[in-house]
C-alpha positions in Angstrom: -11.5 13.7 4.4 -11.0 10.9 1.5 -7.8 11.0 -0.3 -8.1 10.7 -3.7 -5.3 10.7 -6.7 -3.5 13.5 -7.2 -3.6 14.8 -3.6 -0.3 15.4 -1.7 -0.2 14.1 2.1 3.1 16.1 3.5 6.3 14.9 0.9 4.1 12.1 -0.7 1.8 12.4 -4.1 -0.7 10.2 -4.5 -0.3 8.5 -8.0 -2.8 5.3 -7.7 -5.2 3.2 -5.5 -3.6 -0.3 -5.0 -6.5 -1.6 -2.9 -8.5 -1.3 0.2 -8.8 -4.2 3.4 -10.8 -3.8 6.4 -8.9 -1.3 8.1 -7.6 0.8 5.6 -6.8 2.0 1.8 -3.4 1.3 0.4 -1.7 4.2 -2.0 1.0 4.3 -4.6 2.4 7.6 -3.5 6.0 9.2 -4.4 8.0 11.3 -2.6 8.3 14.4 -3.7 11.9 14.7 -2.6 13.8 11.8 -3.2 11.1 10.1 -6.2 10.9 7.3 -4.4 8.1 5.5 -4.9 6.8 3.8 -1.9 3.1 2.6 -0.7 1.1 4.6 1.9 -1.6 3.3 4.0 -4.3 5.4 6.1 -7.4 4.2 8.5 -10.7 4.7 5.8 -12.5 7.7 6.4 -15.8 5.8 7.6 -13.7 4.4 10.6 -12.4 7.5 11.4 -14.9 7.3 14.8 -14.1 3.9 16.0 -12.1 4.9 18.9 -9.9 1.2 19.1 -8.7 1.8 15.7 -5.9 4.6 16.1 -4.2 2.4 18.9 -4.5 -1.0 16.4 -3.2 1.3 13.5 -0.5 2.6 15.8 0.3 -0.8 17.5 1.1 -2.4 13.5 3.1 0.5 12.6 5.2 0.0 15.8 5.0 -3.9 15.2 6.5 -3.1 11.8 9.1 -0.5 13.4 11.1 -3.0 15.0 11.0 -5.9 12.2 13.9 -5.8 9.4 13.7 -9.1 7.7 14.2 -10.1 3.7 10.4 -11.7 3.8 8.6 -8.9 5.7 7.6 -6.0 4.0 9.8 -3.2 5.1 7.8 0.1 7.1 9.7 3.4 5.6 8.0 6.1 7.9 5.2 7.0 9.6 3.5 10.8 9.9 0.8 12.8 11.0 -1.6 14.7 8.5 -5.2 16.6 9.5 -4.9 15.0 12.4 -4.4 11.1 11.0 -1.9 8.7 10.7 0.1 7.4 7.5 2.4 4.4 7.4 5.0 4.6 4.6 6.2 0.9 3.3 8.3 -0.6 0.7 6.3 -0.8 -2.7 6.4 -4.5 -3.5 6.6 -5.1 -7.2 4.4 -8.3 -7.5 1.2 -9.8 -6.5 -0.4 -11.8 -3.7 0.2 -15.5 -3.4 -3.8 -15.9 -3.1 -3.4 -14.0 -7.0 -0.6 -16.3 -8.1 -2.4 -18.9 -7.2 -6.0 -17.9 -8.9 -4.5 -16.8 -12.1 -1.8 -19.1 -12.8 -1.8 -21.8 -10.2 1.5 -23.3 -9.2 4.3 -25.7 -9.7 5.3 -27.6 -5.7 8.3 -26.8 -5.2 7.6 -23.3 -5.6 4.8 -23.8 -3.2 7.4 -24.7 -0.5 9.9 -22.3 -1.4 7.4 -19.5 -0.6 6.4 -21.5 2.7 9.9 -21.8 3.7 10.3 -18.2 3.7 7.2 -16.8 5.0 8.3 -19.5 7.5 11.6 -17.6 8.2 10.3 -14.5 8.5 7.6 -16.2 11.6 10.6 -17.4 13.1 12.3 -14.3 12.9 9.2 -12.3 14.1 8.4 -14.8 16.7 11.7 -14.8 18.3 11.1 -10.6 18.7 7.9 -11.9 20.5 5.5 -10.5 17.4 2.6 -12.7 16.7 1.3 -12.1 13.6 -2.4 -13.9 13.2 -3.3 -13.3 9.8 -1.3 -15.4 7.5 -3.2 -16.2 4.8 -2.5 -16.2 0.8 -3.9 -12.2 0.4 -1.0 -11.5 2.8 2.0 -12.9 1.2 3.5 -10.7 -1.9 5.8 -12.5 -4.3 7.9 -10.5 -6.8 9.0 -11.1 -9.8 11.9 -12.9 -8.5 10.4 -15.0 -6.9 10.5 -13.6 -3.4 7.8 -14.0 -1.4 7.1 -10.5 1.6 4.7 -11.1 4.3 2.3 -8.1 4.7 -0.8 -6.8 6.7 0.5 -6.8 10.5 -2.9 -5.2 11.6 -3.5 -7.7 14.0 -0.3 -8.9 15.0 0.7 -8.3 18.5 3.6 -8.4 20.6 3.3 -11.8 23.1 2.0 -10.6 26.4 -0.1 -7.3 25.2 -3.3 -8.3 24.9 -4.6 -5.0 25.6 -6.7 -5.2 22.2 -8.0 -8.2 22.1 -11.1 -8.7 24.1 -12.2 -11.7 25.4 -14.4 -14.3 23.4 -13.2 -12.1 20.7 -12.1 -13.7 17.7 -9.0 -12.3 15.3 -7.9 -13.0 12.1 -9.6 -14.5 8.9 -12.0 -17.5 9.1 -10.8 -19.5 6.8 -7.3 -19.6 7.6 -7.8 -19.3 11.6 -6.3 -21.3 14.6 -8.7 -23.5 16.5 -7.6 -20.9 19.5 -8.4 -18.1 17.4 -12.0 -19.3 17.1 -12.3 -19.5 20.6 -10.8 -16.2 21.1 -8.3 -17.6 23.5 -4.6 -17.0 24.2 -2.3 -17.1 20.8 1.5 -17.9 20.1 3.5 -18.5 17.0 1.7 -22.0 16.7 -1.1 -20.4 15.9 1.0 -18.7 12.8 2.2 -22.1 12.1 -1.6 -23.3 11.9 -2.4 -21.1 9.7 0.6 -21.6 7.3 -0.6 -25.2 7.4 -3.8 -24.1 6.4 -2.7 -21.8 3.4 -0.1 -24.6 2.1 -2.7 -27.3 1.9 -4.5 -24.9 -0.4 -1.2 -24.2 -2.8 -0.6 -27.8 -2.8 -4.0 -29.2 -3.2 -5.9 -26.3 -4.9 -8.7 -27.0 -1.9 -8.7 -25.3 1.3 -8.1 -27.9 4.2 -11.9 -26.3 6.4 -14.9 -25.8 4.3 -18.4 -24.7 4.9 -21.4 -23.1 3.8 -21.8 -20.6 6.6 -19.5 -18.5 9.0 -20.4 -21.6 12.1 -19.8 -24.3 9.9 -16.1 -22.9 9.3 -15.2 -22.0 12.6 -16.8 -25.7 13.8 -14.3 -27.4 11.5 -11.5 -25.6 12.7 -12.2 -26.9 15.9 -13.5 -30.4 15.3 -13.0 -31.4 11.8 -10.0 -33.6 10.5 -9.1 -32.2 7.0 -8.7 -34.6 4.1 -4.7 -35.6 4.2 -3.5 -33.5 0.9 -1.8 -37.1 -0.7 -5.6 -38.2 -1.0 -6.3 -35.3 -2.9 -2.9 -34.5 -4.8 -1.7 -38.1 -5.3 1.8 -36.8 -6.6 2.3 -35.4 -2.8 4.8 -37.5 -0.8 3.6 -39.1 2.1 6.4 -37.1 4.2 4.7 -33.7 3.0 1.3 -34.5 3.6 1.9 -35.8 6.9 3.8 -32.7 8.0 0.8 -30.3 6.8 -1.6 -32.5 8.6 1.0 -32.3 11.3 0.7 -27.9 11.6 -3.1 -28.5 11.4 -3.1 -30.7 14.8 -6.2 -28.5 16.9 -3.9 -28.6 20.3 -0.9 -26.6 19.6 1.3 -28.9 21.6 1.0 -31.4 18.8 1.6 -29.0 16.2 5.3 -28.4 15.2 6.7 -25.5 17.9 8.5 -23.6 15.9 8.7 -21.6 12.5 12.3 -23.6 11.7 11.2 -27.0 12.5 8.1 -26.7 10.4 10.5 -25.6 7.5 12.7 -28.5 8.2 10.0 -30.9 7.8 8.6 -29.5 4.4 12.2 -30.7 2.8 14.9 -29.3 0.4 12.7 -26.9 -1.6 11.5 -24.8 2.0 14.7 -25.4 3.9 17.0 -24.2 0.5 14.9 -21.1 0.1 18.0 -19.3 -1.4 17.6 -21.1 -4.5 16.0 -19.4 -7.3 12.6 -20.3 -8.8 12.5 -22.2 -11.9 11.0 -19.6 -13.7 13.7 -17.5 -13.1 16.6 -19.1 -13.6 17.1 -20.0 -16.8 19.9 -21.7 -17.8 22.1 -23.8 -15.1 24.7 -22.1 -13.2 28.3 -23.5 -14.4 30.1 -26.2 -11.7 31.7 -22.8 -10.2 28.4 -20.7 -10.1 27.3 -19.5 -6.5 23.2 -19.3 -7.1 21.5 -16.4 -5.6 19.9 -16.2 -2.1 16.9 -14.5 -1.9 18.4 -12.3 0.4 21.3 -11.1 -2.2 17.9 -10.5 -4.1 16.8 -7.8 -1.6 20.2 -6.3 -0.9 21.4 -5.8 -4.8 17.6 -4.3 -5.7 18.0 -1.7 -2.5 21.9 -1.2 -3.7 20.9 -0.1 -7.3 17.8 1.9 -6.9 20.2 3.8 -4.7 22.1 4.4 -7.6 19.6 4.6 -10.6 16.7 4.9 -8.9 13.2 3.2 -9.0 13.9 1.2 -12.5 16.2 -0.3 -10.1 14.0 -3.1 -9.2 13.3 -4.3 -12.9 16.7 -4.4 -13.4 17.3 -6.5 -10.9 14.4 -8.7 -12.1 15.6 -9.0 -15.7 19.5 -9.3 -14.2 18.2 -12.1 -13.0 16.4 -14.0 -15.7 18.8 -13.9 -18.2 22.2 -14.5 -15.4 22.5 -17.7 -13.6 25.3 -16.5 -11.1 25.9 -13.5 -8.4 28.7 -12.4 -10.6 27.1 -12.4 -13.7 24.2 -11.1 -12.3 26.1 -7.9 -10.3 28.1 -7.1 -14.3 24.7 -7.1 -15.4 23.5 -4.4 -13.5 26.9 -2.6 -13.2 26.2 -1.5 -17.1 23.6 0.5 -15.8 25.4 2.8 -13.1 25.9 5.8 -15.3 28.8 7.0 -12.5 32.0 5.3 -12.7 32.7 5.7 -9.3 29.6 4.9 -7.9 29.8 1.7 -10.5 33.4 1.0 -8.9 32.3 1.0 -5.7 28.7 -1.2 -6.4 31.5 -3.7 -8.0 34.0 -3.5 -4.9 31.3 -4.0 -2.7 29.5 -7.3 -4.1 33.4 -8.6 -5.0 33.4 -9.4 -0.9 30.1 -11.8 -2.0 31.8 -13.2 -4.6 35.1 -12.5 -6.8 34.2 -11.2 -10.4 36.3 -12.1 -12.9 39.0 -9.6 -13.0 38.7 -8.7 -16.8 35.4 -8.2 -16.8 35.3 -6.2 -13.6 38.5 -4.2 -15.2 36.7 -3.3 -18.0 33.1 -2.1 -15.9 35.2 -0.2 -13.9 37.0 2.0 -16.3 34.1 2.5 -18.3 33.8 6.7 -19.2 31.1 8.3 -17.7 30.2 10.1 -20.7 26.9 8.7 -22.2 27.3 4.9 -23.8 26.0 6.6 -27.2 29.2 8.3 -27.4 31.4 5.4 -27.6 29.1 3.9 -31.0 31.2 3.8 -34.3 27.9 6.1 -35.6 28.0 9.8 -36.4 27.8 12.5 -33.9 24.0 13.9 -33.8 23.0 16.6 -35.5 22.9 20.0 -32.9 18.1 19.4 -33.0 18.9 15.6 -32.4 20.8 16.3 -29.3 18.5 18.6 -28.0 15.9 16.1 -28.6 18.1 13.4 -26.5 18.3 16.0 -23.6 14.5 16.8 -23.4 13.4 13.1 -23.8 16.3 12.1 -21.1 13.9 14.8 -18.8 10.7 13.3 -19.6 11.9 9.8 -18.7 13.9 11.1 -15.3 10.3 11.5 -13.8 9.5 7.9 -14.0 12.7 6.1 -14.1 15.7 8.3 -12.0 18.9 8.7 -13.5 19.1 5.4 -15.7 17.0 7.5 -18.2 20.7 8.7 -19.6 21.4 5.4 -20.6 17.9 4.0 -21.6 17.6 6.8 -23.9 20.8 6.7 -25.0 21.0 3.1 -25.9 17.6 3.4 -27.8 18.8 6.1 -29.6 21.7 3.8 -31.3 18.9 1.8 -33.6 16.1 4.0 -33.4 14.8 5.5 -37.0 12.5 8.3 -35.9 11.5 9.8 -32.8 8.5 8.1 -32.8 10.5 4.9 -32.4 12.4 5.9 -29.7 9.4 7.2 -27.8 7.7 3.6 -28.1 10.7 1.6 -27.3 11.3 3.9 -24.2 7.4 3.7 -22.7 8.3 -0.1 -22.6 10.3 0.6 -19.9 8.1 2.2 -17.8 6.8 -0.4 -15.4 3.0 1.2 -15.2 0.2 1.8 -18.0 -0.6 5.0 -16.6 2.9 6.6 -16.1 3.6 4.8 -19.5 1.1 7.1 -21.1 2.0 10.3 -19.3 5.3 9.9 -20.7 4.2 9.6 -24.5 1.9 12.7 -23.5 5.0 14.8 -22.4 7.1 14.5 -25.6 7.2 16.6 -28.2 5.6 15.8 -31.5 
C-alpha cells in the first residue's frame, strides 16, 4: 500500500512528504510517544516486487547501524509494518548542498568547510570499512548552523561484500562517479574521494568538472577526459587549491590522495579547521578569551536541549548561535529556556566541564524559580479568564514545540495587547507553515 499523510506506521504519524529518490519516499513522521519528530524512509510501493531491493534497503539500514559520527545523519530505528521495512533517522533541519548552492550560491571558504567535514565523516566511515559511493551535492544536508550531514547510504557497502553489486554493473550517480565506478570494477574510499573532488569543483567553480550531452559522453569523460583546472575558471582560486581538486580527480586511484584526512589537509585552514563557525553565523568576533564552537559542540548541545525542551530545541540552538560568539555565552543562552531548575543546573554543570561559565552569570541561571518567567514581571497578576487563556494556549503550542511552550507563551504574554497578538507572535515560532496554521486553527476565538 502507499502511505500517504496522516496515516500512522506503528508509533509514527505521518505529517509531510519531504521527497522521494530512486529507492524510496522520505516522511516527516512523529512519534506518537515521545513527539519526537524524526524522518522515515520506506522502499516505494512500485518496487515492492524487485526481489534485490529488501537486502539493499536492509544492507543501508545496517550500514547506518554501526555509524555514529557529527557529519552522518544519525539512523534512530528500524521496524517492520504490513510486511515492509521502515528506517527511522534524525530530521535534519536544513537543505541539500546541491539547494544551497542553486538558490544562493556560495562564499569559498564555506565551500571547504563543508568538504572538510563530509571529508571527516569518509574518514571516519572508511576506517569502519563502509564505502559510501554516492557523494554528491543532493546528499550532503547543511543546517542552519552551518553543519553539513552526509545522507543516502543506499549504496554504500561494507569493503569486501560485494554480494550486490554485479559485475559490469555500474553504481552511483553519473555525474559525480569514479572512473572505476563506470567500469563497474572494484571500489574503495578513493573512489569517495573522487567524487568529493568532483562535487567541490562544482561549489568552487559553479561548473561541474565532466560534461556531456548524453549518458556515454559523461561516463567517457570520467574515464578519459582531463577537466579544466578550477584556477582557469575561478581566477580568485589559489593555485594550491586547484591543484589538490585536480589532484582527487586523478582516473587511477593510486594518484589520487589515499585518504579522507590527507585530502582535507591539502584543501587548507578553512577544511582542516572545520570547528569554526560559518561567517554567516557568527556574528560578532569572539573576545581574546572566547573558545569558538566546534561543530561537534553544535550537535551535542542541540541533542542536550531537545532532551530537555523538546523539538524547538534545535532552533534554539540555531538562534543561540547567531546572536553568541562563545560556548559560554552560547550554553546561558539556551539555559533561559530550561523551564526546570534542576534540569537547567545540571545542562549548566555539564557544559561547565567544556568550558567555565562565568560564576555570576551561571549563579544567577541556576537559582532561577521554576515558576513561570511571567511571574517574576513588575506587571499585574492576570485576571482569573486571562490565566485560563495562558493555560489553554500553553496546550495548543505543547503539540508542536514540547515543554518550552511555558515560556514562549509566557514571555509573549508580557507585551502582548490582545489575544490575537499573542497568537501571531507565537505561530512565529513554529518552524513549519503547515503546523503554523494548525496552531492558529486550534485557539479559541
Amino acid at each position: 500500500m502507499a502511505f500517504q499523510v496522516g496515516d500512522t506506521i506503528g508509533d509514527y504519524r505521518i505529517e509531510s512528504v519531504l521527497g522521494e529518490g530512486g529507492m524510496g519516499q522520505v516522511f516527516r513522521v512523529r512519534n506518537l510517544l515521545s513527539d519526537r519528530v524524526e524522518a522515515m524512509k520506506i522502499v516505494l510501493p512500485r518496487l515492492d516486487g524487485d526481489e534485490r531491493l529488501p537486502e539493499r534497503f536492509l544492507r543501508e539500514i545496517r550500514v547506518l547501524a554501526s555509524l555514529d559520527h557529527p557529519h552522518i545523519v544519525a539512523m534512530r530505528t528500524a521496524l517492520r509494518v504490513e510486511n515492509r521495512v521502515a528506517l527511522v533517522m534524525e530530521l535534519v533541519d536544513g537543505v541539500s548542498l546541491y539547494k544551497r548552492l542553486r538558490t544562493e550560491g556560495l562564499v569559498l571558504n564555506n565551500a571547504l568547510r563543508y568538504a572538510g567535514q563530509v571529508l571527516g565523516a569518509l574518514g571516519y566511515a572508511h576506517t569502519r570499512g563502509v564505502v559510501h559511493r554516492d557523494i554528491k551535492p543532493d546528499n550532503i544536508l547543511v543546517t542552519g548552523a552551518g553543519i553539513a550531514k552526509l545522507t543516502d547510504f543506499g549504496v554504500a557497502f561494507f569493503a569486501g561484500d560485494r554480494s550486490l553489486t554485479s559485475t559490469g554493473a555500474a553504481v552511483g550517480s553519473l555525474h559525480y562517479m569514479s572512473p572505476e565506478q563506470v567500469r563497474g570494477g572494484e571500489v574503495d574510499g578513493r573512489s569517495d574521494l573522487y567524487s568529493v573532488g568532483i562535487t567541490l569543483y562544482e561549489l568552487t567553480t559553479g561548473k561541474r568538472a565532466i560534461q556531456g550531452d548524453s549518458s556515454w559522453s559523461v561516463m567517457n569523460g570520467h574515464l578519459n577526459q582531463t577537466p579544466v583546472p578550477p584556477i582557469e575558471i575561478n581566477p580568485s582560486l589559489s593555485r594550491d587549491l586547484s591543484d589538490a581538486i585536480l589532484r582527487a580527480l586523478a582516473k587511477s586511484p593510486g594518484d589520487r590522495f589515499q585518504t579522507a584526512e590527507e585530502f582535507r589537509a591539502a584543501l587548507g585552514e578553512d577544511a582542516v579547521t572545520v570547528s569554526r563557525l560559518p561567517d554567516f553565523i557568527a556574528r560578532t568576533p569572539a573576545g581574546p578569551t572566547a573558545a569558538p564552537l566546534t561543530s561537534e559542540q553544535i550537535v551535542k548541545l542541540e541533542s542536550a536541549i531537545v532532551r530537555a525542551v523538546g523539538p524547538i530545541g534545535k532552533q534554539l540552538v540555531a538562534r543561540a548561535v547567531r546572536s553568541n560568539s562563545s560556548l559560554p555565552a552560547v550554553c546561558q543562552s539556551l539555559a533561559e529556556n530550561i523551564p526546570d531548575a534542576k534540569e537547567r543546573e545540571a545542562f549548566l554543570r555539564t557544559w561547565a566541564r567544556e568550558t567555565p561559565t562565568p560564576p555570576s552569570r551561571t549563579s544567577q541561571l541556576s537559582n532561577m524559580p521554576t515558576a513561570p518567567m511571567v511571574e517574576r514581571t513588575p506587571t499585574a497578576s492576570p485576571t482569573p479568564l486571562e490565566a485560563e487563556l495562558l493555560r489553554t494556549v500553553k496546550q495548543k503550542l505543547a503539540v508542536h514545540l514540547g515543554p518550552i511552550a511555558n515560556i514562549m507563551v509566557d514571555r509573549a504574554a508580557r507585551t502582548a495587547r490582545s489575544p490575537r497578538e499573542l497568537y501571531e507572535a507565537l505561530a512565529k515560532q513554529i518552524p513549519t507553515d503547515t503546523e503554523r496554521q494548525a496552531f492558529l486553527r486550534s485557539l479559541p476565538r
